[in-house]
N, C-alpha and C positions, 0 to 999 in steps of 0.2 A: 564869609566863605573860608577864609585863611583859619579861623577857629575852628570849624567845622571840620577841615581836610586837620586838623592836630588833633580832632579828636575821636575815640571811638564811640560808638552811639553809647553805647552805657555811659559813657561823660556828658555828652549830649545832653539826654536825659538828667542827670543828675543835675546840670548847670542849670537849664529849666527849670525843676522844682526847687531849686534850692533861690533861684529871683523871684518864684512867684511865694515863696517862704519868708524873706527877708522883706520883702513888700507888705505882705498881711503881716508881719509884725513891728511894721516899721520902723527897722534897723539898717542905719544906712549909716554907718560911722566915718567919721573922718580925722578925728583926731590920732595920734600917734599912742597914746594910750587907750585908745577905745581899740583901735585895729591891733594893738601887742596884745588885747584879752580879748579878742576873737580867735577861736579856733574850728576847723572844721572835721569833721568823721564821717566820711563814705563810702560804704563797704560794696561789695557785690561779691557776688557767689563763684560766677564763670567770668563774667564783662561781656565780651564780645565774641564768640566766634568766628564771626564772617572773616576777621584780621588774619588771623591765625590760617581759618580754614584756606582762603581765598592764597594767603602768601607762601602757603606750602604749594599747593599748585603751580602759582607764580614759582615757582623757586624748580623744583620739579621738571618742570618745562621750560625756562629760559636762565636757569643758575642764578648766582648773586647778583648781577645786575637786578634781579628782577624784584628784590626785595628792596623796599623803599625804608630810606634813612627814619620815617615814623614809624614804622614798625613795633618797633618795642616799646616805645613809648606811649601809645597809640592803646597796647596788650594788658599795660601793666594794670593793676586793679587801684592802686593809690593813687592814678589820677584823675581820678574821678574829686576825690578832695582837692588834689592839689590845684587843678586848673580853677576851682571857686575858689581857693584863696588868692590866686597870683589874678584874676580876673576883681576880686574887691577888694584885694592889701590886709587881708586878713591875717594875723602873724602870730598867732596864738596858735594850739597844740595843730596838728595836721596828720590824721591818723585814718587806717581803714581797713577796715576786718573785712575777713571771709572765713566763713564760717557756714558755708553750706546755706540753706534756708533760716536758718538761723542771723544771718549778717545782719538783715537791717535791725531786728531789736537789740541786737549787741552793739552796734554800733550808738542806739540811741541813750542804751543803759549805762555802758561804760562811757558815753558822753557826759552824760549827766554825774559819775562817779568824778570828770575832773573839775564840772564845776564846782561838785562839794571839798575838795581837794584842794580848791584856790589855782586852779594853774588854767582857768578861764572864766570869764566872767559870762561870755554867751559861747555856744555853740552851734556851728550849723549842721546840722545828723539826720541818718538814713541810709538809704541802701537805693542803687541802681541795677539793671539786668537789660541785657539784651540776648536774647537766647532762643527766638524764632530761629530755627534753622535746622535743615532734616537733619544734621549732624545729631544734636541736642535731642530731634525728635526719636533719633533710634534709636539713640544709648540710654533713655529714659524707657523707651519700650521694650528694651533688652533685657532689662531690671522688672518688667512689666509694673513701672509706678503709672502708664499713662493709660485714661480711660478709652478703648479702643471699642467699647461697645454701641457707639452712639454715632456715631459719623454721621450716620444720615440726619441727625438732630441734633449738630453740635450746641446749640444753646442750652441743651439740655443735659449735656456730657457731663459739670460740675457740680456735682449732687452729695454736700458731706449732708454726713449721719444719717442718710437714704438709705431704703432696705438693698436698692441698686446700683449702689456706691459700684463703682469698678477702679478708678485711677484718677490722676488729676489730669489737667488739661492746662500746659503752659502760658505764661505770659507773663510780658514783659512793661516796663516800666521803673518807673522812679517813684520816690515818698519822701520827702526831709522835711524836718522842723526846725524852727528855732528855739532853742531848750538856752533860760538865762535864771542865772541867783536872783533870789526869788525877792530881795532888799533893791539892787539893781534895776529889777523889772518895774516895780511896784513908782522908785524913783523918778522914773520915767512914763510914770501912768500908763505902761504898755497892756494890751489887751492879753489877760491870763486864761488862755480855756481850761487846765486842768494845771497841777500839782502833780511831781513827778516824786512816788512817795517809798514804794520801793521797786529792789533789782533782786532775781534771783536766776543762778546759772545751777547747772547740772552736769552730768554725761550719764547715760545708759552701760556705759562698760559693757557692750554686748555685742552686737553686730554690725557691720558696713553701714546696712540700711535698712534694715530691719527693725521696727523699736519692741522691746520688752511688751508682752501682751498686758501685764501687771501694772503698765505705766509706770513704774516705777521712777525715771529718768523726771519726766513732766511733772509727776508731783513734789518731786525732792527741788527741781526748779520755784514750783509754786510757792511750795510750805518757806522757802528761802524770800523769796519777795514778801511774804506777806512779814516774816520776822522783821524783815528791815525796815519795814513799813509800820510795824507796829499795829496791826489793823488785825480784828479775828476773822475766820472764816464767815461768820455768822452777818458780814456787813459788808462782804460780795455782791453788790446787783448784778454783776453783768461780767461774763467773759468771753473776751472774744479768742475762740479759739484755734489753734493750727489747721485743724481739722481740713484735709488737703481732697476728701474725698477717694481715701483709699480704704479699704476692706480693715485691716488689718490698724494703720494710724490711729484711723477716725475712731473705731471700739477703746484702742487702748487709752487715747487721750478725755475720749467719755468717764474710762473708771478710775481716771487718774483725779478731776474735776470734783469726783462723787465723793473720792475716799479723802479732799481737801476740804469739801465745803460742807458734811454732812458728819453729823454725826457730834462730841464734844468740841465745843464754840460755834459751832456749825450750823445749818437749816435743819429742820426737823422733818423734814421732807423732799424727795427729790425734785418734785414742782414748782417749788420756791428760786430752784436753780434755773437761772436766765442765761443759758450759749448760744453764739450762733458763730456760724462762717462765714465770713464775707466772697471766701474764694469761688461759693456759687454761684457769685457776678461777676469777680475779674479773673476768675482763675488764679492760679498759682504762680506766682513772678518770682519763686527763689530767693535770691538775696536781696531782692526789695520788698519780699510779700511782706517780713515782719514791719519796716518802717511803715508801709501802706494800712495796715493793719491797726498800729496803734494809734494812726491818726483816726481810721475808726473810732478807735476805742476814744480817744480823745472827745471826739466830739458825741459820743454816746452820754460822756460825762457830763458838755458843754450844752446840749439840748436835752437831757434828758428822753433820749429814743434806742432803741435796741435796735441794732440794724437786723435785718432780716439774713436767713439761711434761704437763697432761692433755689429752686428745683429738690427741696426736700416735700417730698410726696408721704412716704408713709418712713417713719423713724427704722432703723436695722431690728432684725428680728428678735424674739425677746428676750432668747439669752444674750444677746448685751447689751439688756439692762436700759436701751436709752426712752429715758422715761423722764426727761429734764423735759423745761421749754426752751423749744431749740428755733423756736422763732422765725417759724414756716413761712416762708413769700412771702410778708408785707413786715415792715416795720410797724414794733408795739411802743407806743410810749407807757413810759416807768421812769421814775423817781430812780436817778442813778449818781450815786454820791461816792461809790468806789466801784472801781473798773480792771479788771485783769488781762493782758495781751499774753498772748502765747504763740510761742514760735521755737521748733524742735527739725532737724535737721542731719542728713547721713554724717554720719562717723559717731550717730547717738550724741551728739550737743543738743541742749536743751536752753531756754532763756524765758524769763516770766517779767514781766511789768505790771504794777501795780499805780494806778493814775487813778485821784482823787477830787472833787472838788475844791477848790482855794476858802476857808475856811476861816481865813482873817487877813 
């Protein structure tokens, strides 16, 4: 309980996934050099409103007394990491991005940049949210990103690459993994589900929140993972992609996919191309949806299954173009040996991960 009152639900959350993370990868260090190259990175988009929302009122109506000495500490978006390292003695890097919908694969990517860097040996990364709240609900509906045509059906309200995409539909959660050099892991005969093989960032230079029709942003992300990766377009099984179920997102990050994977080193056809969105199950969780996302993707790589695009009924209409397999209601299994996460985010931030089978 004394934890719980220090901390806001986005930490909450994050402390959560990040035990039932260290668990499945069973890392539980003790030594004084193993905990000095442990580090953690947990980002979130917003954190918490209710703190905020709740303590202006309080303040409002009863002045400073009425604001509680956790306050700020409770708001901030870095303790979300920090309370998992002072909670395991983790004392390597301690870092956490926001970065819009975008956070959690930034946080996983540039994780993974310090283990190749030497300034940790394992990392614990992802992204938290907590952002039910009508606050959250109106300012996304103001913007009109949220699907308001469905109410009576909300199960049915998260619908990318649908002819009747209208908006996403919030949610919240957490995502972390344990990402370790890959000599280290092997050491220890730890269980490897995928190869983190490249990272690509971007910006749109364009709008608030509005992305480029052209995609341009997404693919200058992608085309960047795949370089570091080393990998051609043409050895893509599978992407999982942002695709938030809005009008406008969902087409632009279709031709963004098309004009990556097709064409010179590319498929030869747009059929060959394997996307889907997972957000037509959990909806959109913002600064955690990218870490949630790659564990998809992770494990698309580790079993060989395409997770499904649920409530896609009939693909958007034909001029755009979506003519991929976009992995209608049921999971397909397929031979997946390299995998791409995608996660794009207002202020035109973009991020790409590319996760491979372990190979030797």
């Amino acid at each position: 309980m004394e934890d719980e009152r220090k901390m806001a639900t986005f930490a909450q959350y994050a402390m959560v996934s990040a035990e039932e993370a260290l668990h499945d990868a069973g890392w539980q260090p003790s030594t004084k050099d193993d905990l000095e190259n442990t580090g953690v990175y947990i980002g979130s988009g917003i954190g918490n409103l209710d703190d905020a929302y709740d303590t202006a009122i309080a303040y409002e109506k009863g002045g400073y007394k009425k604001v509680t000495p956790l306050f700020v500490p409770r708001l901030l978006i870095n303790l979300g990491a920090g309370h998992i390292s002072m909670r395991y003695g983790f004392k390597g890097p301690n870092h956490a991005a926001t970065t819009a919908c975008t956070t959690g694969l930034h946080a996983i990517g540039d994780a993974a940049r310090l283990i190749a860097f030497g300034d940790a040996d394992v990392m614990v990364a992802g992204g938290a949210e907590s952002c039910i709240h009508p606050l959250a609900v109106a300012g996304f509906a103001r913007v009109r990103s949220l699907a308001t045509e469905w109410n009576d059906n909300p199960m049915e309200a998260s619908r990318p690459f649908d002819n009747a995409r209208a908006g996403f539909v919030i949610g919240e959660g957490a995502g972390v993994v344990v990402l370790e050099e890959l000599e280290h892991a092997k050491m220890r005969d730890a269980h490897i589900y995928a190869e983190v093989k490249g990272y690509g960032l971007s910006a749109d230079a364009h709008h608030m929140t509005a992305p480029r029709e052209d995609g341009e942003g997404p693919l200058l992300a992608m085309k960047r993972a795949l370089k570091h990766a080393q990998i051609k377009p043409s050895e893509v099984d599978y992407v999982n992609a942002h695709a938030t179920s809005t009008v406008l997102g969902d087409a632009a990050e279709n031709r963004a996919i098309k004009s990556l994977l097709l064409g010179d080193h590319g498929k030869t056809a747009p059929s060959q191309i394997n996307i889907s969105s997972t957000k037509g199950a959990i909806g959109h969780l913002l600064g955690a949806a990218g870490a949630i996302e790659a564990i998809f993707t992770v494990l698309a790589v580790h079993q060989d299954v395409l997770p499904p695009t649920l409530n896609l009924v009939k693909p958007g209409d034909p001029a755009e173009e979506f003519d991929c397999n976009y992995v209608p209601k049921e999971a397909q299994d397929h031979r997946v040996d390299v995998a791409m996460s995608n996660s794009f985010g207002f202020g035109g931030t973009n991020a790409s991960l590319c996760f491979a089978k372990l190979t030797s």
